[in-house]
N, CA, C and O atoms as a GROMACS GRO file, in nm:
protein
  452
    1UNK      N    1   1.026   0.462  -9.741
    1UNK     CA    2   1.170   0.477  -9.744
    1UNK      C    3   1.218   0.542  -9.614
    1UNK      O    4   1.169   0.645  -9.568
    2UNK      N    5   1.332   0.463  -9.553
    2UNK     CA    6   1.379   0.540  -9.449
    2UNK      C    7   1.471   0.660  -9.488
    2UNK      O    8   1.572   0.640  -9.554
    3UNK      N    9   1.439   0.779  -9.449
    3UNK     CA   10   1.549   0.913  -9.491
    3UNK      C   11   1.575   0.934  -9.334
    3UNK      O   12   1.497   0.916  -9.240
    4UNK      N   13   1.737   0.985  -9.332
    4UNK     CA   14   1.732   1.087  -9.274
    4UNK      C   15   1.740   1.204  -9.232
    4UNK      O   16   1.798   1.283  -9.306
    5UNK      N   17   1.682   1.259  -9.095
    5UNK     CA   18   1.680   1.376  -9.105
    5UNK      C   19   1.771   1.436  -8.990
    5UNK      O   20   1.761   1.408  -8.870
    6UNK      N   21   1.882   1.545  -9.061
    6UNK     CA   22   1.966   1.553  -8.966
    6UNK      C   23   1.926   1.687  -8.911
    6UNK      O   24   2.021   1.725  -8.842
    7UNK      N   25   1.833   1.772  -8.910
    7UNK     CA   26   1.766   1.920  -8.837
    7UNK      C   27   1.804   1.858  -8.721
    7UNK      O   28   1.921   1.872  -8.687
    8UNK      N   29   1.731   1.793  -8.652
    8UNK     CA   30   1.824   1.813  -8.508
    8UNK      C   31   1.923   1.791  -8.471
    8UNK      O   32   1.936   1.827  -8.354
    9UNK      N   33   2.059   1.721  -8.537
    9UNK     CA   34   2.166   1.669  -8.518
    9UNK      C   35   2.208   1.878  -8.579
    9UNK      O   36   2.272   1.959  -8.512
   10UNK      N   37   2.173   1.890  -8.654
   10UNK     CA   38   2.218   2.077  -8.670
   10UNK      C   39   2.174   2.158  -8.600
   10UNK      O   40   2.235   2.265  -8.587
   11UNK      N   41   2.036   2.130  -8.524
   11UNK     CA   42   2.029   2.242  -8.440
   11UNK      C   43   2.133   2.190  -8.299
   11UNK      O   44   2.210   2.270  -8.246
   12UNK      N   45   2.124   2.087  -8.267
   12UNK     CA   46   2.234   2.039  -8.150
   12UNK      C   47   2.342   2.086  -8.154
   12UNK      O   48   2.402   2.130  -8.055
   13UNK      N   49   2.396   2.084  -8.299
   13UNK     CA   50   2.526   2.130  -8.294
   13UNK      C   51   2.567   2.294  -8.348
   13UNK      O   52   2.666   2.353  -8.391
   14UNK      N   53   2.459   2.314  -8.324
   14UNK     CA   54   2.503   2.485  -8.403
   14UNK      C   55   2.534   2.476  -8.539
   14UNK      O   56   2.610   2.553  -8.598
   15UNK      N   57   2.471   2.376  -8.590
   15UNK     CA   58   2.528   2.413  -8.768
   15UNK      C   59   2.645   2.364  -8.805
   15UNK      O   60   2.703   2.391  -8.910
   16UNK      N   61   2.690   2.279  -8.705
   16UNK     CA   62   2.834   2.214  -8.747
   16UNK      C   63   2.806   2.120  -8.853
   16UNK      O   64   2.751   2.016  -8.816
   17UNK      N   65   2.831   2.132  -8.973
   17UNK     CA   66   2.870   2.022  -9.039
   17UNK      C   67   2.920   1.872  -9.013
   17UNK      O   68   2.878   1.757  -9.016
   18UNK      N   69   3.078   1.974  -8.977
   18UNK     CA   70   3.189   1.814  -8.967
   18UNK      C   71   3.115   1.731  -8.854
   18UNK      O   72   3.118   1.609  -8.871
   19UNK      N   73   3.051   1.775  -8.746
   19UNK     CA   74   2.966   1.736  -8.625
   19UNK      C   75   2.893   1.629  -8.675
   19UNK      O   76   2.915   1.512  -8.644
   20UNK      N   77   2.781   1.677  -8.772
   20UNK     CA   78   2.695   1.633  -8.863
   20UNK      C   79   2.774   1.459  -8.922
   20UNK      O   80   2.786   1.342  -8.883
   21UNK      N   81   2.808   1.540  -9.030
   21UNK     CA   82   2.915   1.385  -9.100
   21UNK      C   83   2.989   1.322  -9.016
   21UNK      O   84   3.010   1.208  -9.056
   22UNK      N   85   3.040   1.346  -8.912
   22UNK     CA   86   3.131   1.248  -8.807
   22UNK      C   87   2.998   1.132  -8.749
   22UNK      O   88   3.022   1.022  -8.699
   23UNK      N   89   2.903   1.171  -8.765
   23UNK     CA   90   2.736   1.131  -8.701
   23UNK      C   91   2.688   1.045  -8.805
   23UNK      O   92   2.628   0.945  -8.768
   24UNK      N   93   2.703   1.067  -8.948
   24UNK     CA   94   2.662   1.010  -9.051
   24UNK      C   95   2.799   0.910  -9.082
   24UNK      O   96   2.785   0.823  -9.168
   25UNK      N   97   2.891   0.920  -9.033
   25UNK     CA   98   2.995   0.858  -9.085
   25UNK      C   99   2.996   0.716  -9.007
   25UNK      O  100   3.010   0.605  -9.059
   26UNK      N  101   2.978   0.746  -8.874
   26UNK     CA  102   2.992   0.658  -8.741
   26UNK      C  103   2.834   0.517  -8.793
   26UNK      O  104   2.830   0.395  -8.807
   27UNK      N  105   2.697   0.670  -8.807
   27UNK     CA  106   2.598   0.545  -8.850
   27UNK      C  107   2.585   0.471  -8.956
   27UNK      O  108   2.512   0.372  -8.957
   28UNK      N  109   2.648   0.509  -9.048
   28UNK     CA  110   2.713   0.413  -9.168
   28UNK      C  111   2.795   0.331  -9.117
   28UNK      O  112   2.771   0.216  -9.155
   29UNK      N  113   2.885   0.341  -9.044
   29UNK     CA  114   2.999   0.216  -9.042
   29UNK      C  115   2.896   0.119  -8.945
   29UNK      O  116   2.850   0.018  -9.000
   30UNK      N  117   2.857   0.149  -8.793
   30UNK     CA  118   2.813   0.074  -8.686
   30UNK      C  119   2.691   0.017  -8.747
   30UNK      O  120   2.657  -0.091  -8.700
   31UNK      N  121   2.605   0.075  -8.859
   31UNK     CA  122   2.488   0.023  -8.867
   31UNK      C  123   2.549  -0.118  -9.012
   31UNK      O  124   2.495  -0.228  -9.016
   32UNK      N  125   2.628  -0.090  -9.082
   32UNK     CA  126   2.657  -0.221  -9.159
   32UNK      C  127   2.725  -0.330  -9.073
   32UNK      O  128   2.711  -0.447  -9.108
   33UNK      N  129   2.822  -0.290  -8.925
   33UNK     CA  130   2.853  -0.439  -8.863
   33UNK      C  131   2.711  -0.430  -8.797
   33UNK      O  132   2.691  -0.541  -8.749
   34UNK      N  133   2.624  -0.364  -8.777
   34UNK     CA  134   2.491  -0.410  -8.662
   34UNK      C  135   2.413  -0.538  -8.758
   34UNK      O  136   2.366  -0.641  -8.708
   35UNK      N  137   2.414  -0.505  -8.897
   35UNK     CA  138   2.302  -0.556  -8.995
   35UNK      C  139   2.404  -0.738  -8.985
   35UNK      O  140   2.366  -0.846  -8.940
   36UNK      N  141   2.473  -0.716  -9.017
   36UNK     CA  142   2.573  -0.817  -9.003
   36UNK      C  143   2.557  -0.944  -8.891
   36UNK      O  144   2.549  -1.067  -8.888
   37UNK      N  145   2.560  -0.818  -8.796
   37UNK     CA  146   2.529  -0.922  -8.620
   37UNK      C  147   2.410  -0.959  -8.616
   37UNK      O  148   2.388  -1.054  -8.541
   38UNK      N  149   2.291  -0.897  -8.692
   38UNK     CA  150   2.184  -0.911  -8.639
   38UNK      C  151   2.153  -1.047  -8.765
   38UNK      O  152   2.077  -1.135  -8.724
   39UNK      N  153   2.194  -1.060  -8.874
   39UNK     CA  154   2.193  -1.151  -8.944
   39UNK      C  155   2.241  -1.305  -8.916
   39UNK      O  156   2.203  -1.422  -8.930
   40UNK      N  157   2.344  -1.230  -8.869
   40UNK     CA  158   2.432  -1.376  -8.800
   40UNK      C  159   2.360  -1.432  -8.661
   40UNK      O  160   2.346  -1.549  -8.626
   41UNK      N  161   2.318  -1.308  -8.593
   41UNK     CA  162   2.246  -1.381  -8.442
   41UNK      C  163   2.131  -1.419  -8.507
   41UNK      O  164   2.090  -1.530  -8.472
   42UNK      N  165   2.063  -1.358  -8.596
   42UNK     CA  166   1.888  -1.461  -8.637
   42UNK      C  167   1.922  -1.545  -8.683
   42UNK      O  168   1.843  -1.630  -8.641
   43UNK      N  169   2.004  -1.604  -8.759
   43UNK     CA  170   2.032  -1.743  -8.837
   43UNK      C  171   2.109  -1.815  -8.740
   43UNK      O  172   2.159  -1.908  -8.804
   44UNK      N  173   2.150  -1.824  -8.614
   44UNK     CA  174   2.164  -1.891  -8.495
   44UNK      C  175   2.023  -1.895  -8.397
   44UNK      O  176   2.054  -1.918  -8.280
   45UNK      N  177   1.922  -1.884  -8.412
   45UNK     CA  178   1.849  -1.844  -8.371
   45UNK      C  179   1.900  -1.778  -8.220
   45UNK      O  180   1.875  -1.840  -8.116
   46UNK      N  181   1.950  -1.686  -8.218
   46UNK     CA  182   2.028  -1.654  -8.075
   46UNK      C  183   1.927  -1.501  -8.061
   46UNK      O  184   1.970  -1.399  -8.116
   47UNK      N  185   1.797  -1.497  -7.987
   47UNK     CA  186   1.706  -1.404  -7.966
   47UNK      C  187   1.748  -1.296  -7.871
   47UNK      O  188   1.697  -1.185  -7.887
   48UNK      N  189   1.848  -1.316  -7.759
   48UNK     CA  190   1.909  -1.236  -7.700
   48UNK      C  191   1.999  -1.147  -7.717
   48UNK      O  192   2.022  -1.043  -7.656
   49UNK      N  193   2.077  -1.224  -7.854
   49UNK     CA  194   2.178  -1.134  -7.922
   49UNK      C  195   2.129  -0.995  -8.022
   49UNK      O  196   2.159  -0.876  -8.030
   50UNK      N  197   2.021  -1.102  -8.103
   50UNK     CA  198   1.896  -1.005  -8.185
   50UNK      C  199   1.876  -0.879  -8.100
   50UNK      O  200   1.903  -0.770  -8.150
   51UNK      N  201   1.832  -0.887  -7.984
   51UNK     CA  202   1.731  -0.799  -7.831
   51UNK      C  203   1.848  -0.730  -7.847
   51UNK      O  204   1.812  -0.626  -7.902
   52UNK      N  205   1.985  -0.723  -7.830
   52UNK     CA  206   2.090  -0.668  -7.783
   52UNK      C  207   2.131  -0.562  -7.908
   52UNK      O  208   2.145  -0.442  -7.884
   53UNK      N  209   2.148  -0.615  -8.033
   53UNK     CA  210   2.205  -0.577  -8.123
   53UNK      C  211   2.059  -0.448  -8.191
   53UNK      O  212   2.080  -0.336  -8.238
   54UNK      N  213   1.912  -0.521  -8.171
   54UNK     CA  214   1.853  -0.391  -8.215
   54UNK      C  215   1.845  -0.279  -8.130
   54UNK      O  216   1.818  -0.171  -8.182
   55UNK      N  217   1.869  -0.290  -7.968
   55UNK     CA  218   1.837  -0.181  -7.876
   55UNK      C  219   1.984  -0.094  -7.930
   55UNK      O  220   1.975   0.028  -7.918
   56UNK      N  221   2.113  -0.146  -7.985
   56UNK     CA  222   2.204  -0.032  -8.051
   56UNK      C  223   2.162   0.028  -8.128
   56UNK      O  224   2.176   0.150  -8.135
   57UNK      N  225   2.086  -0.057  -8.225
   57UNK     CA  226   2.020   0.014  -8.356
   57UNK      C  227   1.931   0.119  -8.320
   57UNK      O  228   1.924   0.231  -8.370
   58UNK      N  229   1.881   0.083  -8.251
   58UNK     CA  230   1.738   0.161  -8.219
   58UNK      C  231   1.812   0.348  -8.133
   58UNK      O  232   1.760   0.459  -8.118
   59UNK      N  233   1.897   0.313  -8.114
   59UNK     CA  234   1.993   0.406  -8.035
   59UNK      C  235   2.047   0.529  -8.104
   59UNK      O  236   2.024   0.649  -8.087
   60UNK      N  237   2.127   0.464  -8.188
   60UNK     CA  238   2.171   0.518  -8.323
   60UNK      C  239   2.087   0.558  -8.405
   60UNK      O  240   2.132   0.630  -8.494
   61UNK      N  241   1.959   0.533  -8.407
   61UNK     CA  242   1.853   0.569  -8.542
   61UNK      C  243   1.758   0.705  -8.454
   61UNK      O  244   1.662   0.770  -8.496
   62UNK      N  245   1.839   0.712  -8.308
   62UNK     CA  246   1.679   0.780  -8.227
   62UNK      C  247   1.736   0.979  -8.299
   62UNK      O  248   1.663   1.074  -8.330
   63UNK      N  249   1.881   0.966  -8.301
   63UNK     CA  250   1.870   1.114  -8.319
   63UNK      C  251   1.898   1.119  -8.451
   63UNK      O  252   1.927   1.235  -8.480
   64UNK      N  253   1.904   1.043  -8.548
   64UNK     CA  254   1.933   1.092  -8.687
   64UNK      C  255   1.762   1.081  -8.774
   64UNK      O  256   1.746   1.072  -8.896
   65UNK      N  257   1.655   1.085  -8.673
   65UNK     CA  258   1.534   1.137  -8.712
   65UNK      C  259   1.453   1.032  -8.756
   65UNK      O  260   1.343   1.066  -8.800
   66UNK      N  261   1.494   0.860  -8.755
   66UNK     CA  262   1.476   0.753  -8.826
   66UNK      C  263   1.331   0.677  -8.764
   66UNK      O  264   1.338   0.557  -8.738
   67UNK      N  265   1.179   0.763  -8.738
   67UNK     CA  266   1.161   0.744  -8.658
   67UNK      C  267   1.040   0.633  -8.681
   67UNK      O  268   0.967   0.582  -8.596
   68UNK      N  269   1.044   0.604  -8.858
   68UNK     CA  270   0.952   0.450  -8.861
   68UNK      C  271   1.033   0.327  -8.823
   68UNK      O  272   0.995   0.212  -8.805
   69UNK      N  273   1.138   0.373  -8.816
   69UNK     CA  274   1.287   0.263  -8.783
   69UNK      C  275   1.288   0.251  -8.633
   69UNK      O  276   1.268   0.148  -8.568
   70UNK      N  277   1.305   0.328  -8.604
   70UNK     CA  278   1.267   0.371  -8.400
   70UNK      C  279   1.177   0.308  -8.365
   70UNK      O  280   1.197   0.215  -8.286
   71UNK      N  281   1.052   0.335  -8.412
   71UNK     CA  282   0.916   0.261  -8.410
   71UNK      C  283   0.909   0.114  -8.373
   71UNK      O  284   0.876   0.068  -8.264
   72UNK      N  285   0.953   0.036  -8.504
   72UNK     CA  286   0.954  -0.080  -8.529
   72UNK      C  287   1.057  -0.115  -8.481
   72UNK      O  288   1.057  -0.234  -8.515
   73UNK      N  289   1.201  -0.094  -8.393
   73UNK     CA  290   1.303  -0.144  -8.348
   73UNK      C  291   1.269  -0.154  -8.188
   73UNK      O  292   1.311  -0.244  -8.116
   74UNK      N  293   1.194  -0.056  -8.150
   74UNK     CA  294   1.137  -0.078  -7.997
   74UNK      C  295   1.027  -0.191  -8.007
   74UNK      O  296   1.058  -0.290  -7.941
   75UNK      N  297   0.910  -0.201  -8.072
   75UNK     CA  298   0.829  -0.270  -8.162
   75UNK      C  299   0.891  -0.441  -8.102
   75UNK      O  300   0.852  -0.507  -8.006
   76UNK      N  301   0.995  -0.469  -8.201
   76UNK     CA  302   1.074  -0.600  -8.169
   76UNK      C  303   1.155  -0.654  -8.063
   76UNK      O  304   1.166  -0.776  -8.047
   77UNK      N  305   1.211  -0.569  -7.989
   77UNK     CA  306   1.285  -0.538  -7.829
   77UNK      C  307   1.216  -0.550  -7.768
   77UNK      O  308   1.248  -0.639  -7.689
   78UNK      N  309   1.088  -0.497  -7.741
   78UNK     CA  310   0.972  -0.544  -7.642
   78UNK      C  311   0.925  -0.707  -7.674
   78UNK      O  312   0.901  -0.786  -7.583
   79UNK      N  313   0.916  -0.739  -7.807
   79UNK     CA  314   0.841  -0.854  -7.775
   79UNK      C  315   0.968  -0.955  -7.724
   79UNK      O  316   0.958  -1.040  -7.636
   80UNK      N  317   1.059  -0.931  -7.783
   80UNK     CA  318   1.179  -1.025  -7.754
   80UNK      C  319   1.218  -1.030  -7.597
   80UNK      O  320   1.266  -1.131  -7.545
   81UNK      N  321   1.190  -0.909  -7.526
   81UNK     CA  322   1.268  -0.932  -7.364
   81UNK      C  323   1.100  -1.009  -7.363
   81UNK      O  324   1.128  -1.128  -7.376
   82UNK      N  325   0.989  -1.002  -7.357
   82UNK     CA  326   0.853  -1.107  -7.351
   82UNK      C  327   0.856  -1.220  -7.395
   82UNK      O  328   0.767  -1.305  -7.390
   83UNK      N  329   0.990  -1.231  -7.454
   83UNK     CA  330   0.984  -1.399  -7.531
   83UNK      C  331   0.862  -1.441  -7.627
   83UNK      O  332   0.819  -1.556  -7.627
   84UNK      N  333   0.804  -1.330  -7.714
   84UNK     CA  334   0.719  -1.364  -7.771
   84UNK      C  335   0.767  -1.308  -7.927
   84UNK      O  336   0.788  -1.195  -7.971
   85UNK      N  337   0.775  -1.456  -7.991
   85UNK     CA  338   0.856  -1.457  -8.142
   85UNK      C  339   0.761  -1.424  -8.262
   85UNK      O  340   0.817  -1.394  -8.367
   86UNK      N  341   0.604  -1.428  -8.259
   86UNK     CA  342   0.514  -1.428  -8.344
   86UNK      C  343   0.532  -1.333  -8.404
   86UNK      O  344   0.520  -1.234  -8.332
   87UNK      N  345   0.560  -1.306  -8.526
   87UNK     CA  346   0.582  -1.201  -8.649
   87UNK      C  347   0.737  -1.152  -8.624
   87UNK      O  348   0.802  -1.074  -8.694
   88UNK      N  349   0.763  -1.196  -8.545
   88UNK     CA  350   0.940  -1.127  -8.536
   88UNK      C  351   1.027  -1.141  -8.652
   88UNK      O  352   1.117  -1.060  -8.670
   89UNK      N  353   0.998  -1.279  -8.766
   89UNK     CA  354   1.066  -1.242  -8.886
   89UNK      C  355   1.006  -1.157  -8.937
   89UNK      O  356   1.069  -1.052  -8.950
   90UNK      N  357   0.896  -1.157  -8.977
   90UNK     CA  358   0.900  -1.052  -9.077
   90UNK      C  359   0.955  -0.890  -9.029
   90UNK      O  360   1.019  -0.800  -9.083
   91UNK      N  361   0.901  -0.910  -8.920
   91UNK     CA  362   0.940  -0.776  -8.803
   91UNK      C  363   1.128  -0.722  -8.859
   91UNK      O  364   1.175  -0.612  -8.886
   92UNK      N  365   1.177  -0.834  -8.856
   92UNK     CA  366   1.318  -0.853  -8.848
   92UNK      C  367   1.363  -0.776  -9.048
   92UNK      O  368   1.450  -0.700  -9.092
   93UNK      N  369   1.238  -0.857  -9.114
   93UNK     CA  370   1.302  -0.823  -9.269
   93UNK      C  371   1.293  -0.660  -9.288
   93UNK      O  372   1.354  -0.578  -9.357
   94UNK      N  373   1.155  -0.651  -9.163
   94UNK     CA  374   1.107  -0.453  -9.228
   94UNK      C  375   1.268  -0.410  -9.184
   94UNK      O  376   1.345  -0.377  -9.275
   95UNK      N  377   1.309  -0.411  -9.065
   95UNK     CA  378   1.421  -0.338  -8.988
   95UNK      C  379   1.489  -0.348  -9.090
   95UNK      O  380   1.501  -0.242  -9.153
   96UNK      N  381   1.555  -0.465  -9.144
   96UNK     CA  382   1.668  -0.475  -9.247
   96UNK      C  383   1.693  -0.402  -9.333
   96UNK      O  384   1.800  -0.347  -9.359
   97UNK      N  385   1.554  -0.395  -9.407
   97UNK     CA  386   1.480  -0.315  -9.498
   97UNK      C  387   1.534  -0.182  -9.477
   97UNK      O  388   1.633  -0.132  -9.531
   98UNK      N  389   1.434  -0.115  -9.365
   98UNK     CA  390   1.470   0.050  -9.366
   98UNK      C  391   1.569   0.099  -9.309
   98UNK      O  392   1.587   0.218  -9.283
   99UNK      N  393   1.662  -0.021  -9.280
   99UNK     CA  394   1.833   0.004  -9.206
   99UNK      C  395   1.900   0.036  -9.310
   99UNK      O  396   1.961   0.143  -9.312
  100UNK      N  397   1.903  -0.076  -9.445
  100UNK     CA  398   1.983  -0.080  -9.553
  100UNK      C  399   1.920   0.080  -9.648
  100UNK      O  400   2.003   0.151  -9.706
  101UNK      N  401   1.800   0.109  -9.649
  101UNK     CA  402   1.788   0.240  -9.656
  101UNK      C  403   1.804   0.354  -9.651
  101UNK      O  404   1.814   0.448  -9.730
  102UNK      N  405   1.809   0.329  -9.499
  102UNK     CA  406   1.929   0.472  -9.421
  102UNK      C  407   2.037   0.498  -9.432
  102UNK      O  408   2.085   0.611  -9.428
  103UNK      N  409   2.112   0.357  -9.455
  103UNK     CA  410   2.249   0.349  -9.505
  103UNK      C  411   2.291   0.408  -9.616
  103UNK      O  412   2.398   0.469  -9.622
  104UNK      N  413   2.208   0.394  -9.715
  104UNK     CA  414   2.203   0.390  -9.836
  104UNK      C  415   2.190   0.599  -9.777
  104UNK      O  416   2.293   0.665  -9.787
  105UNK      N  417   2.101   0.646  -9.740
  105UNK     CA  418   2.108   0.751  -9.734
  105UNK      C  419   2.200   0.845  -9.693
  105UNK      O  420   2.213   0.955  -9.747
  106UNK      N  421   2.297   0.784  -9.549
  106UNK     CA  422   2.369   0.852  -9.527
  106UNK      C  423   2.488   0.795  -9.567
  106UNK      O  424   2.577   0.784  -9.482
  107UNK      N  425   2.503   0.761  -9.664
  107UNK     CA  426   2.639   0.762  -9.772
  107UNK      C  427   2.609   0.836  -9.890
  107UNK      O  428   2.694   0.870  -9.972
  108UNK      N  429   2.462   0.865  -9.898
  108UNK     CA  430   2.462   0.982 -10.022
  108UNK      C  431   2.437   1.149  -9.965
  108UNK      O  432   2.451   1.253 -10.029
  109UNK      N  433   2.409   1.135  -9.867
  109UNK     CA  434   2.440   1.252  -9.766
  109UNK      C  435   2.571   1.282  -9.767
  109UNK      O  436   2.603   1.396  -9.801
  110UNK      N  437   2.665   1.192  -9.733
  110UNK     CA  438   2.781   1.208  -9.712
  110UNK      C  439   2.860   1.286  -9.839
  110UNK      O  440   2.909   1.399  -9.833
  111UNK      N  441   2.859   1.218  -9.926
  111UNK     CA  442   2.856   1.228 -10.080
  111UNK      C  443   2.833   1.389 -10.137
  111UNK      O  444   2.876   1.440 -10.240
  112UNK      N  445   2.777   1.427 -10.067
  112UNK     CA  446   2.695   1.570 -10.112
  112UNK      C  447   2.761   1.661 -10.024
  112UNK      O  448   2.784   1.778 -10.052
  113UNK      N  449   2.787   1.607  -9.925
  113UNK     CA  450   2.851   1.670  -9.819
  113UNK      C  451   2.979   1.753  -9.858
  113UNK      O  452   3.042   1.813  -9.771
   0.00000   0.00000   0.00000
């Protein structure tokens, strides 16, 4: 399961909360149009758009602690600027996977908040 972990988004910010949730709020919204784009560019087979749309993801996931998500989003960005597609779907379903996860997390983060 992807969780995240916001300790360093609190030590960055001195314990700010609203800091915090403005962070969880932003990767909830950008990461449901990312899942979106990245759905719509793989079912065009458009591999450049994919390359483009996970290096945001991968961006967004680096400080909210997401780091089997990090992993596997650099993971697919490398093979894609190599032009090498072998396992990239399934590659593509894990991301989906522990994106819709995180999501799922930081709207119940939020929630608690």
């Amino acid at each position: 399961m992807s969780t995240i972990d916001v300790n360093g988004l609190k030590q960055l910010s001195g314990n700010d909360e609203d800091f915090v949730n403005d962070i969880l709020k932003l990767y909830a919204e950008r990461t449901f149009i990312d899942l979106n784009e990245l759905t719509d560019a793989r079912n065009e087979s458009n591999w450049s758009k994919v390359r483009f749309v996970i290096h945001r993801m991968r961006s967004a996931a680096v400080p909210l602690g997401l780091k089997e998500l990090v992993v596997l989003l650099r993971k697919v960005e490398n093979k894609l600027k190599a032009n090498e597609l072998d396992g990239v779907s399934s590659e593509l379903d894990q991301i989906t996977k522990h994106s819709e996860e995180a999501l799922q997390d930081a709207k119940r983060q939020l929630e608690t908040a």
